[in-house]
KOLMI-362218 format. One record per residue (C-alpha): x, y, z; residue number from 1; residue in three letters. Coordinates in steps of 0.02 Angstrom, whole numbers, plus 32768, in hexadecimal, padded with zeros to 4 digits. Layout:
@c1 X&c2 Y&c3 Z&gutor NUM&loro ala
...
//
This chain:
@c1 4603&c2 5983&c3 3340&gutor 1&loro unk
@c1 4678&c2 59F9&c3 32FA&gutor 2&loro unk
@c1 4706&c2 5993&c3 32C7&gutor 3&loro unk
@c1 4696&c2 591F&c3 3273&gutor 4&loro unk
@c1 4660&c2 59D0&c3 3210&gutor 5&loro unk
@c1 4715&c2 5A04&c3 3200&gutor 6&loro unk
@c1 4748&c2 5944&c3 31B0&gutor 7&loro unk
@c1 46B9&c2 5952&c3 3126&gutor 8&loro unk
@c1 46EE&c2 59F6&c3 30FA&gutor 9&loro unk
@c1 478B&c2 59C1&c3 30D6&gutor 10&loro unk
@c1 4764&c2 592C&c3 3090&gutor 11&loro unk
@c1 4705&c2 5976&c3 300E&gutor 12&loro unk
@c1 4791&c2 59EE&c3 2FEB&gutor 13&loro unk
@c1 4804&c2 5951&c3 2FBF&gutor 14&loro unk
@c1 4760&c2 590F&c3 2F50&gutor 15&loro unk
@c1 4753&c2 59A5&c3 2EE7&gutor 16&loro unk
@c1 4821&c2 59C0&c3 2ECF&gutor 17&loro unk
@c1 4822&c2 58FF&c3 2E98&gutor 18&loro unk
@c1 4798&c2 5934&c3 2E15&gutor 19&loro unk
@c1 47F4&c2 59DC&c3 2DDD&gutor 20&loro unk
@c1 4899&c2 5955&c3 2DC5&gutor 21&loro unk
@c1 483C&c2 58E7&c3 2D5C&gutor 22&loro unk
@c1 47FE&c2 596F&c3 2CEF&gutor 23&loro unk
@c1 48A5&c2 59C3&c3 2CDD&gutor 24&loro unk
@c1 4904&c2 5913&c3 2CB9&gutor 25&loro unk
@c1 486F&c2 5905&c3 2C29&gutor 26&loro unk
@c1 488C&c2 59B1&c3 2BE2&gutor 27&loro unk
@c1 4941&c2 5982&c3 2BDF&gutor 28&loro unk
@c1 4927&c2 58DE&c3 2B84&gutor 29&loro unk
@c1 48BA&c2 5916&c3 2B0B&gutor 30&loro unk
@c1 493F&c2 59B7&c3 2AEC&gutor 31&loro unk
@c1 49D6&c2 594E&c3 2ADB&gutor 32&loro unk
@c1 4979&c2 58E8&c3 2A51&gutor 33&loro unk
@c1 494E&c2 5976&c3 29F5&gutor 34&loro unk
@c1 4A04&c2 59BA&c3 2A0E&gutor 35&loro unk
@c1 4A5A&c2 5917&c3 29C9&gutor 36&loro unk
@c1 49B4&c2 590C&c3 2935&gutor 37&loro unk
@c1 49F9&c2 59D3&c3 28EF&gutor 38&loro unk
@c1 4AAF&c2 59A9&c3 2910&gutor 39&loro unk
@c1 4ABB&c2 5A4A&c3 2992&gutor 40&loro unk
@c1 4B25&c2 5A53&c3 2A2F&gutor 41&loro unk
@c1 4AF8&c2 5A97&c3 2ADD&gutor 42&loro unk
@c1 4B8F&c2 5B0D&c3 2ADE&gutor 43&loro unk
@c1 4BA4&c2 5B98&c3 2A74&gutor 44&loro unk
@c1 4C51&c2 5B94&c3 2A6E&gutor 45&loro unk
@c1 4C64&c2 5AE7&c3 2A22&gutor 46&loro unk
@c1 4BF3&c2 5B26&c3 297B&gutor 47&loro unk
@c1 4C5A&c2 5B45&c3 28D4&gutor 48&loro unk
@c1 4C70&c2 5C0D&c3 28E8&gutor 49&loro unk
@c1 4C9E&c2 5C82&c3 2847&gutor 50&loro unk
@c1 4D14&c2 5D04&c3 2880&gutor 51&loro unk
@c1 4CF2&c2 5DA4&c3 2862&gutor 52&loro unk
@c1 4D64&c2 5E40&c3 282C&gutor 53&loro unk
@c1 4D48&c2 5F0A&c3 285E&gutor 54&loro unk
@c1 4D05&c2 5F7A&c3 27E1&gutor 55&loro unk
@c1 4D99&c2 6014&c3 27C0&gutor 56&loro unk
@c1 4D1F&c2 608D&c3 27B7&gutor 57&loro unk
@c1 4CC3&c2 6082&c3 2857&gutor 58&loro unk
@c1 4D06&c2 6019&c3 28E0&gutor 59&loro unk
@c1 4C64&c2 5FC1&c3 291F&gutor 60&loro unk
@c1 4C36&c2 5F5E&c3 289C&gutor 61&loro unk
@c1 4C69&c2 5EB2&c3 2884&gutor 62&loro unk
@c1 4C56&c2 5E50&c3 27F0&gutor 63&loro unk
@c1 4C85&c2 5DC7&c3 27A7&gutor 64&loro unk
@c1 4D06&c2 5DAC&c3 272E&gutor 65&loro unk
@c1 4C98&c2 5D77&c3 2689&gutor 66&loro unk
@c1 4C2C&c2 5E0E&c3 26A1&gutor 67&loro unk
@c1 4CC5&c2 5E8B&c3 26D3&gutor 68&loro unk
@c1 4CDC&c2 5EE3&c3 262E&gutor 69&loro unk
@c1 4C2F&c2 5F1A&c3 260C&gutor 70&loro unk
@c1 4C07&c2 5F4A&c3 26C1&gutor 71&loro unk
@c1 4CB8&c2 5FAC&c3 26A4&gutor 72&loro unk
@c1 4C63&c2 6007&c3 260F&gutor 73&loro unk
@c1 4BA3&c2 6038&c3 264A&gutor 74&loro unk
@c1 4C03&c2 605C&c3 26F8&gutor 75&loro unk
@c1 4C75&c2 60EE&c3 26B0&gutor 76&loro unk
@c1 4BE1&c2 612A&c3 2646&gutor 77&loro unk
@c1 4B83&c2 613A&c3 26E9&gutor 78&loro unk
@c1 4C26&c2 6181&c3 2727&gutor 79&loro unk
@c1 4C27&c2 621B&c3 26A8&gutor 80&loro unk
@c1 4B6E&c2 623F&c3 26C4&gutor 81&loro unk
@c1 4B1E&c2 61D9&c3 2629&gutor 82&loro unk
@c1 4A58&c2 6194&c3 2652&gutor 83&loro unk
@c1 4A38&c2 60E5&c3 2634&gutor 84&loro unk
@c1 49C1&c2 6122&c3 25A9&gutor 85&loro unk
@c1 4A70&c2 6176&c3 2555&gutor 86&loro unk
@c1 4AD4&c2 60D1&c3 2576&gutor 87&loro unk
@c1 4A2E&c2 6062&c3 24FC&gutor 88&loro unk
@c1 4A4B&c2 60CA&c3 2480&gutor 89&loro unk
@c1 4B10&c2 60B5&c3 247A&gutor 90&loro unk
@c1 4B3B&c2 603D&c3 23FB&gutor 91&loro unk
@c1 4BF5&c2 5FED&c3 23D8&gutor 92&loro unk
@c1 4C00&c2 5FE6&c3 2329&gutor 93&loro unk
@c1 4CA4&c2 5F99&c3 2316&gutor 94&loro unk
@c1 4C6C&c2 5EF3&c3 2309&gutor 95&loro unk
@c1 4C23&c2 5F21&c3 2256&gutor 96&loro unk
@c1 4CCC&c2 5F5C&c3 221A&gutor 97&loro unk
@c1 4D24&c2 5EDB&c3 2250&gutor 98&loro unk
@c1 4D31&c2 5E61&c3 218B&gutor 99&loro unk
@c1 4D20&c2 5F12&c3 2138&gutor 100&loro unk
@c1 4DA8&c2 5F98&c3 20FC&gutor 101&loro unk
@c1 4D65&c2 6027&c3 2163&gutor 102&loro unk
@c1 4DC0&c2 6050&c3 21E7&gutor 103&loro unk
@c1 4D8E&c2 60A0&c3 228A&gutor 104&loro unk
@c1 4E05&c2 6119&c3 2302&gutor 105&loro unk
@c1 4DFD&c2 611D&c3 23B4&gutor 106&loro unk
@c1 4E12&c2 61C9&c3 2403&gutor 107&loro unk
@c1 4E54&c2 61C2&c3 24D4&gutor 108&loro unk
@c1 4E38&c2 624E&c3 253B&gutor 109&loro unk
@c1 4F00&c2 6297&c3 254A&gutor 110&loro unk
@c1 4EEF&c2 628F&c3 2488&gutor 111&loro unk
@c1 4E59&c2 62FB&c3 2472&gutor 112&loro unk
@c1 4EAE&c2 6374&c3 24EA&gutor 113&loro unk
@c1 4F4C&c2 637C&c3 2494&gutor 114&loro unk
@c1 4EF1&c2 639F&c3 23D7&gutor 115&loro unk
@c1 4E9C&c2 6422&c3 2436&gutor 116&loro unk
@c1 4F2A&c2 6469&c3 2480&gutor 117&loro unk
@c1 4F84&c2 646A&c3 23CD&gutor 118&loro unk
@c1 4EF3&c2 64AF&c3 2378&gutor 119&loro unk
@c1 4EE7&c2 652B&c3 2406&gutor 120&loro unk
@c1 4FA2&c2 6561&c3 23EC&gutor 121&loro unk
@c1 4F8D&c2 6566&c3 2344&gutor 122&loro unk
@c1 4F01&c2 65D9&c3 2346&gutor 123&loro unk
@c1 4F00&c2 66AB&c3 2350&gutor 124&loro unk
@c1 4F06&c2 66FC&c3 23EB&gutor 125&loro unk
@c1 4E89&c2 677A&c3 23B5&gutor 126&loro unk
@c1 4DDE&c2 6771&c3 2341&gutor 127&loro unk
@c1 4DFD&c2 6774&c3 22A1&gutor 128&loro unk
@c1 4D6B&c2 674B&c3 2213&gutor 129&loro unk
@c1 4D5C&c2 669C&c3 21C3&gutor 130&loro unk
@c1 4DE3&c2 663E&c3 2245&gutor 131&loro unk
@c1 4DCC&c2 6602&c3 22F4&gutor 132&loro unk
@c1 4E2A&c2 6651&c3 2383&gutor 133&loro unk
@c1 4E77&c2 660D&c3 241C&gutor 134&loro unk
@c1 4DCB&c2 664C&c3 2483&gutor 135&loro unk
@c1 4D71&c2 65D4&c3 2427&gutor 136&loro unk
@c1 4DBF&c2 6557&c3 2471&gutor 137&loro unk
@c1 4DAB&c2 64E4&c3 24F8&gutor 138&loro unk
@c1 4E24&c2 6500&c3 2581&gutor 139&loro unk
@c1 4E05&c2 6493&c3 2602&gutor 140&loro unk
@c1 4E0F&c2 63B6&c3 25CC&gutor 141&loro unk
@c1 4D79&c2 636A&c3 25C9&gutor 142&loro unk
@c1 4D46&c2 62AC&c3 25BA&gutor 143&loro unk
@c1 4D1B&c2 6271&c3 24FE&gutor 144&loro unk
@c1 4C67&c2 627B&c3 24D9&gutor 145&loro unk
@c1 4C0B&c2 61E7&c3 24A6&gutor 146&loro unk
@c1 4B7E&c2 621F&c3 2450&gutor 147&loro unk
@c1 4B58&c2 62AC&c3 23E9&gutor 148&loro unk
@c1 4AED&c2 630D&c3 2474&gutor 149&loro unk
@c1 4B9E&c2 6314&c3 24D9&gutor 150&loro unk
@c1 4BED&c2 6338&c3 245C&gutor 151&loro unk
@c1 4B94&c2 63CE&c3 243A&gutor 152&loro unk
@c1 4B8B&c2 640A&c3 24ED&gutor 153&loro unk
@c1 4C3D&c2 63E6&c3 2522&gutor 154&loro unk
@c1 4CA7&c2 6419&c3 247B&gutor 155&loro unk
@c1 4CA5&c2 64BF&c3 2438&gutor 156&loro unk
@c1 4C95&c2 64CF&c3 235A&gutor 157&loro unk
@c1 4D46&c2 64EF&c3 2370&gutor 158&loro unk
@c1 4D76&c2 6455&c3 23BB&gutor 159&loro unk
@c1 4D21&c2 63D2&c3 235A&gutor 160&loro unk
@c1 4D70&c2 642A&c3 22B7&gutor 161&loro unk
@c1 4E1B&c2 6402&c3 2300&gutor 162&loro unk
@c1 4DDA&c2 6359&c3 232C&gutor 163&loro unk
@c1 4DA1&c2 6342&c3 2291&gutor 164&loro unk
@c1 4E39&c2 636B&c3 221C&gutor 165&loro unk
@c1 4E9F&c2 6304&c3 22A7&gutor 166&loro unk
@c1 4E31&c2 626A&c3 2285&gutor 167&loro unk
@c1 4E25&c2 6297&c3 21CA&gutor 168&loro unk
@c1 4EF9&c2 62B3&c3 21C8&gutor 169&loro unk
@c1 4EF8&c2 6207&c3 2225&gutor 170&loro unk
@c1 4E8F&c2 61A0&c3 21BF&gutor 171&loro unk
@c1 4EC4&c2 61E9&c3 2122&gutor 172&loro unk
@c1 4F2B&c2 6141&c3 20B0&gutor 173&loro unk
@c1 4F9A&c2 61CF&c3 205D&gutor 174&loro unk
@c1 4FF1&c2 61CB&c3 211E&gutor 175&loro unk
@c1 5011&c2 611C&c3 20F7&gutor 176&loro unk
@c1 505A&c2 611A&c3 2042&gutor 177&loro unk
@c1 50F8&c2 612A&c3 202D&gutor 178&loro unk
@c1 5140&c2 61E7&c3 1FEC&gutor 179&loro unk
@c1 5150&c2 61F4&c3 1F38&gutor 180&loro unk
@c1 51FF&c2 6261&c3 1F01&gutor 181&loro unk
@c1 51D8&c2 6309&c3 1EC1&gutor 182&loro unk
@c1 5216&c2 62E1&c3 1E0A&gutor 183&loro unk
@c1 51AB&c2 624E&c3 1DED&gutor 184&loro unk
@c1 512B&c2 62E5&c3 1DC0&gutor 185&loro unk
@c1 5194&c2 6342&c3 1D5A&gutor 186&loro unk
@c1 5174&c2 62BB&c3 1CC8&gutor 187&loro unk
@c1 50B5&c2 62A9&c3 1CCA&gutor 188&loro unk
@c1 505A&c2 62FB&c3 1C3C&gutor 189&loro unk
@c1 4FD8&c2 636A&c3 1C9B&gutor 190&loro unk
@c1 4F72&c2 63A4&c3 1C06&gutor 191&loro unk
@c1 4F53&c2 62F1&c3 1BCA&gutor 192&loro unk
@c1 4F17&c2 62DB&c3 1C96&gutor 193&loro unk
@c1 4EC3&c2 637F&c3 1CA4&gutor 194&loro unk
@c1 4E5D&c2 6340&c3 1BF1&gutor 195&loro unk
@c1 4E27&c2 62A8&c3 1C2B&gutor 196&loro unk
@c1 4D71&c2 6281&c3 1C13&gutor 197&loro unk
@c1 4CED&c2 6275&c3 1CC8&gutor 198&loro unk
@c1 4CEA&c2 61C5&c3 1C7A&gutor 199&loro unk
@c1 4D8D&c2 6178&c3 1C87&gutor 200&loro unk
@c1 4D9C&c2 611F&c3 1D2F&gutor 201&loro unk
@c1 4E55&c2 613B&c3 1D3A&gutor 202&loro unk
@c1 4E8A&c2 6148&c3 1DF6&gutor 203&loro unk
@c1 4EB6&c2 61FF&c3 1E2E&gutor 204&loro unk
@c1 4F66&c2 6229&c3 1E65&gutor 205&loro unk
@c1 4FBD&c2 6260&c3 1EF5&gutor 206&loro unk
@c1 4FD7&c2 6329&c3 1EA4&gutor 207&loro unk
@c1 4F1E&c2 634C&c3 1E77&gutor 208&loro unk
@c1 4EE1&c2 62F8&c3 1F1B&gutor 209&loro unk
@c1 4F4C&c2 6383&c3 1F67&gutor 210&loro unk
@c1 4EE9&c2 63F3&c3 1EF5&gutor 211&loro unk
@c1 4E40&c2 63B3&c3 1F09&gutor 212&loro unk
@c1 4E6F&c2 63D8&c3 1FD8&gutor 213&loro unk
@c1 4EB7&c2 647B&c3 1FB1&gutor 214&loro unk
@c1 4E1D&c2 64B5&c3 1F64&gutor 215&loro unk
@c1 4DAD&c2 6474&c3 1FC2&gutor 216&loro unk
@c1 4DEE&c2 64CB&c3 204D&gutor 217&loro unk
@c1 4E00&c2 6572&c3 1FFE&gutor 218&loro unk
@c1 4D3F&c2 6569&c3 1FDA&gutor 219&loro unk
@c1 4D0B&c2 6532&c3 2093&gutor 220&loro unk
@c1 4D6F&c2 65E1&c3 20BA&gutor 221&loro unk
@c1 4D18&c2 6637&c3 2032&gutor 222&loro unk
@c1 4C8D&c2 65EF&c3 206C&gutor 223&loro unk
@c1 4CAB&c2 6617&c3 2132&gutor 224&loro unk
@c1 4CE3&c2 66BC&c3 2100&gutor 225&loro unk
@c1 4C43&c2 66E7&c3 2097&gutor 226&loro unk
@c1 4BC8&c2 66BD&c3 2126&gutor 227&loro unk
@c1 4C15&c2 66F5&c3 21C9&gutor 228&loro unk
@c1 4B74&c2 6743&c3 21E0&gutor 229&loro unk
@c1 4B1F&c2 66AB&c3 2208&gutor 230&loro unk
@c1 4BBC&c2 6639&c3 224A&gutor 231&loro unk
@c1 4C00&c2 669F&c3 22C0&gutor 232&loro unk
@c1 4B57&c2 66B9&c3 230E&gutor 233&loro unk
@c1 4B44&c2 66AC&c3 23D2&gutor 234&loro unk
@c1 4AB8&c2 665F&c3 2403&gutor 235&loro unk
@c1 4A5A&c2 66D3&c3 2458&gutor 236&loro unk
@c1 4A6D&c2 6735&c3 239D&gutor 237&loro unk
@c1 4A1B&c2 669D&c3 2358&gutor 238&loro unk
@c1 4997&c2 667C&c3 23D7&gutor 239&loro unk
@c1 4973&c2 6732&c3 23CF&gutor 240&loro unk
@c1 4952&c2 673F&c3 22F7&gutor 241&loro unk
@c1 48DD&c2 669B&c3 2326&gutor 242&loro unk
@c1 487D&c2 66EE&c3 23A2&gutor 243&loro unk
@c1 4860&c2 6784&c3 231B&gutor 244&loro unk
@c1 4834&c2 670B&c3 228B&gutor 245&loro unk
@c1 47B9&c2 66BC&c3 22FE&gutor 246&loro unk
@c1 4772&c2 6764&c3 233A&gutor 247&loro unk
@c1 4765&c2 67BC&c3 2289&gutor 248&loro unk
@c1 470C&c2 671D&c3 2247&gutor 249&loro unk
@c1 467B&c2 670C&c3 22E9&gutor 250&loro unk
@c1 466C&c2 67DC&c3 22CE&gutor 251&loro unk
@c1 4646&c2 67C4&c3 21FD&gutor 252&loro unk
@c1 45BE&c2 6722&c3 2247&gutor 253&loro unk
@c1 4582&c2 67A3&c3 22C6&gutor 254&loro unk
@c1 4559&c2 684E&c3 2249&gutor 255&loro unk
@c1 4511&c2 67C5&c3 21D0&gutor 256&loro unk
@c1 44A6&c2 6796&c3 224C&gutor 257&loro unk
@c1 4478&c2 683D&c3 2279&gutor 258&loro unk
@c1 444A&c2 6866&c3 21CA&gutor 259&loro unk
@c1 43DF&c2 67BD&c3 21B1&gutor 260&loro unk
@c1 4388&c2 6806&c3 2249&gutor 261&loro unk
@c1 436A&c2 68B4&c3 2202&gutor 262&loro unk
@c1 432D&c2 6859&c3 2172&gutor 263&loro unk
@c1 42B5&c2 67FE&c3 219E&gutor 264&loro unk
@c1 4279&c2 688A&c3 2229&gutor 265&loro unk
@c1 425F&c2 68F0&c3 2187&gutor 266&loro unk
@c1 4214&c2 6860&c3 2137&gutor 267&loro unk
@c1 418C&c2 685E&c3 21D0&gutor 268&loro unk
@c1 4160&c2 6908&c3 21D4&gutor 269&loro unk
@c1 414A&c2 6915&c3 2117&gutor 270&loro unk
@c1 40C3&c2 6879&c3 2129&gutor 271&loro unk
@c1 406C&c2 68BC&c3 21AD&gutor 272&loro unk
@c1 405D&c2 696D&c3 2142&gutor 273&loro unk
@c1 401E&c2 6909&c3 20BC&gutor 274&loro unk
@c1 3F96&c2 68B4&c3 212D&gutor 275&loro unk
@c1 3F65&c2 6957&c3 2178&gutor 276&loro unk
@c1 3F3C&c2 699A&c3 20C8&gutor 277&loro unk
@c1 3EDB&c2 690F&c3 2084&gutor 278&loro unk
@c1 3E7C&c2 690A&c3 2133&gutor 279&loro unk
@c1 3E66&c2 69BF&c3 2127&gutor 280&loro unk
@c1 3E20&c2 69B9&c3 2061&gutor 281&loro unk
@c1 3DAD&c2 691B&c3 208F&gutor 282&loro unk
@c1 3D73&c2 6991&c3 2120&gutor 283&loro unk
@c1 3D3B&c2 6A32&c3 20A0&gutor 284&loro unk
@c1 3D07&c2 69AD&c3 202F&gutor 285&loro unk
@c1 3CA4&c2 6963&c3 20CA&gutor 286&loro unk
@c1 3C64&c2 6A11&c3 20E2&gutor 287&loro unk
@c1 3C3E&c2 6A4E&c3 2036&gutor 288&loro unk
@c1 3BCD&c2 69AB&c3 201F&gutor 289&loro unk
@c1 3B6B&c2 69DC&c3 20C6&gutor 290&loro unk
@c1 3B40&c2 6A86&c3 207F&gutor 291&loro unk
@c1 3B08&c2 6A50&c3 1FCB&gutor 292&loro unk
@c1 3AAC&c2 69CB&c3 201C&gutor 293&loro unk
@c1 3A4E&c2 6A5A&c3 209B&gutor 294&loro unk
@c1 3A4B&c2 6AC9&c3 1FF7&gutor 295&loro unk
@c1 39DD&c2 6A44&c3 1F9E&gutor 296&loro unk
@c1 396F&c2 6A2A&c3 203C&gutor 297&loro unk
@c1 3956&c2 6ADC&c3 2054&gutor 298&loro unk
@c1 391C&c2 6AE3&c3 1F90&gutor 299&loro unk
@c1 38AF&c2 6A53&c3 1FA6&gutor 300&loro unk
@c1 3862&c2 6AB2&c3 204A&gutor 301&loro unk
@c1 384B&c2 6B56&c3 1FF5&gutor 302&loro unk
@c1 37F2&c2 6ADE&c3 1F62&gutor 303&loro unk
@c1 3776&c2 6A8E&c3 1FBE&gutor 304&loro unk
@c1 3754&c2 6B3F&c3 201C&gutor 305&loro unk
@c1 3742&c2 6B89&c3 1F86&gutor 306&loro unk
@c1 36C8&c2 6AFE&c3 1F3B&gutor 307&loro unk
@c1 3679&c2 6B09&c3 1FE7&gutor 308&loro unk
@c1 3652&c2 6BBF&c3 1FC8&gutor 309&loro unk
@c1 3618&c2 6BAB&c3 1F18&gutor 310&loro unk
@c1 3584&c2 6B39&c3 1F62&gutor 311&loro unk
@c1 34C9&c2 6B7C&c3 1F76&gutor 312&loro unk
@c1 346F&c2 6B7A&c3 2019&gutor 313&loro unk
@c1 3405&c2 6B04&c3 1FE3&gutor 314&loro unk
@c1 3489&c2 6A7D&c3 1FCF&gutor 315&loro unk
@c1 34C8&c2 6AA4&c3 2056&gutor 316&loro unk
@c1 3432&c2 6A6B&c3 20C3&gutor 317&loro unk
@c1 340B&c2 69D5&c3 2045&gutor 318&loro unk
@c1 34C0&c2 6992&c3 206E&gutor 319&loro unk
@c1 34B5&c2 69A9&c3 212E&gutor 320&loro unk
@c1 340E&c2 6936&c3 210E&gutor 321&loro unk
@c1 346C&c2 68BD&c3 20CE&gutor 322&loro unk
@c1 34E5&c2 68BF&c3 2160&gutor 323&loro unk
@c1 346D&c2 68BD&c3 21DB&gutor 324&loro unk
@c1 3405&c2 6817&c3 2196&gutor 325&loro unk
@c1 34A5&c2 67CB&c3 217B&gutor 326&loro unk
@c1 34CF&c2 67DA&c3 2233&gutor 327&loro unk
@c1 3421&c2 6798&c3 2261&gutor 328&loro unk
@c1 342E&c2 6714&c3 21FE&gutor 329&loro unk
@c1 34D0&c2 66E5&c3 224D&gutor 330&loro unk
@c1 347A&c2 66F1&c3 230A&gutor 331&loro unk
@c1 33EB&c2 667A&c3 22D6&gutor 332&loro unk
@c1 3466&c2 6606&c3 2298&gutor 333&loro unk
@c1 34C5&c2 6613&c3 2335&gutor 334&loro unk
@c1 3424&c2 65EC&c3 23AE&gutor 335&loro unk
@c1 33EE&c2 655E&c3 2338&gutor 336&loro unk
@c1 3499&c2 650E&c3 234C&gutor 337&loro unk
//
């Protein structure tokens, strides 16, 4: 009896794996059909891989090759601390110079330090009014700001003069012309030039270009020079004359509105006066009325007493007659009803 159980048992074992080998054969089928239908492979290996290259900037990414230059730039930016709301509004405008005769200038990070540096050099070691000195400059290198909130924060006034004039100097065509002698000037009539009408178009020469400069820098000096008060400023000076601005103006809104307030407080209490003293004259008006009016009802009393007393005895009695038959008449009225 048991083997007989023990033989089904098994038996059915070898029935159900039979069914589980069909099924899997099926699944298989049907998979290699869809395989050879999309053109894929069962190994990974044999697929057509891209290879991919390691970002310089941080070791653990891995891009490929046709996207490696602008992961390269949004991975520094990230690198230097700029959001990915800074990096949208970043925009490479070299593309619309390119058929044009403006040029651009590229500044690197070793040459912003050394224009610094020269500047700083250059500069006095000690205040002095309408110049820079050398502790208005930065002293330690920092990266090259690309946008004007960076450039703010990270450069000092100081330094993006001296980048300025170095990118100015740089870009300036005069550095590319070729140096005129010193006695080619010696035969140009300069009142003829100096009379020249605003509406001759004639191009301007190398000499009063010089001048043009010349003064124009002797008036930003001037200029500089004239109004230290406000440029060389700190900030807490300037914060501070804001904050008393602010608080003179809210304290000439504030007495106005105090004197609105007396105003119209005075305004109130001369109303209300005014109401008391018409209530008060309608009230002796009130009361002279009342006595005139008991004045004339006294006179008319003291009248009838007095016409009263003029009467005789007699008619009297002959008008008490009358009352009294009037009265009966009204109570035989009254029964008959």
């Amino acid at each position: 009896m048991a083997e007989s159980i023990k033989i089904e048992n098994v038996q059915d074992r070898l029935d159900c794996l039979q069914e589980l080998t069909e099924f899997t054969e099926k699944c298989r089928k049907r998979l290699n059909d869809i395989f050879d239908t999309l053109g894929w492979s069962w190994t990974y290996e044999d697929a057509n891989k891209e290879p991919l290259e390691q970002c310089p900037y941080d070791p653990n990414h891995r891009v490929p090759p046709r996207s490696l230059e602008k992961h390269k730039l949004s991975c520094r930016l990230r690198k230097l601390g700029y959001s990915p709301e800074e990096q949208t509004e970043m925009v490479d405008t070299s593309s619309c110079y390119q058929q044009s005769t403006v040029r651009s200038f590229t500044m690197e990070r070793s040459t912003q330090q050394q224009v610094i540096l020269q500047a700083r050099s250059a500069a006095p070691m000690m205040k002095m009014e309408g110049v820079f000195w050398q502790g208005q400059y930065s002293s330690q290198p920092v990266e090259v700001p690309q946008n004007h909130k960076r450039t703010i924060c990270d450069l000092t006034v100081a330094d993006r003069l001296a980048l300025y004039d170095h990118v100015i100097g740089a870009l300036n065509p005069r550095s590319e012309a070729p140096e005129s002698s010193g006695q080619d000037d010696l035969y140009v009539d300069w009142v003829s030039k100096l009379q020249r009408g605003e509406e001759q178009n004639e191009p301007k020469t190398h000499l009063e270009l010089m001048a043009e400069m010349r003064d124009y820098k002797r008036r930003r000096q001037s200029y500089r020079a004239k109004n230290v008060h406000i440029t060389k400023k700190s900030y807490t000076e300037v914060i501070r004359e804001v904050i008393n601005v602010h608080s003179e103006e809210l304290g000439r809104q504030w007495r106005e509105e105090e004197q609105e307030k007396v105003e119209e407080e005075t305004r109130l209490k001369v109303s209300s006066h005014r109401r008391r003293s018409s209530s008060s004259e309608s009230g002796h008006s009130h009361s002279r009325r009342h006595h005139s009016r008991e004045r004339s009802h006294g006179r008319e009393s003291k009248k009838r007493r007095k016409e009263r007393n003029s009467r005789s005895p007699e008619d009297c009695r002959h008008d008490r007659k009358k009352k009294k038959k009037k009265k009966s008449r009204k109570e035989d009225k009254d029964k008959e009803k």
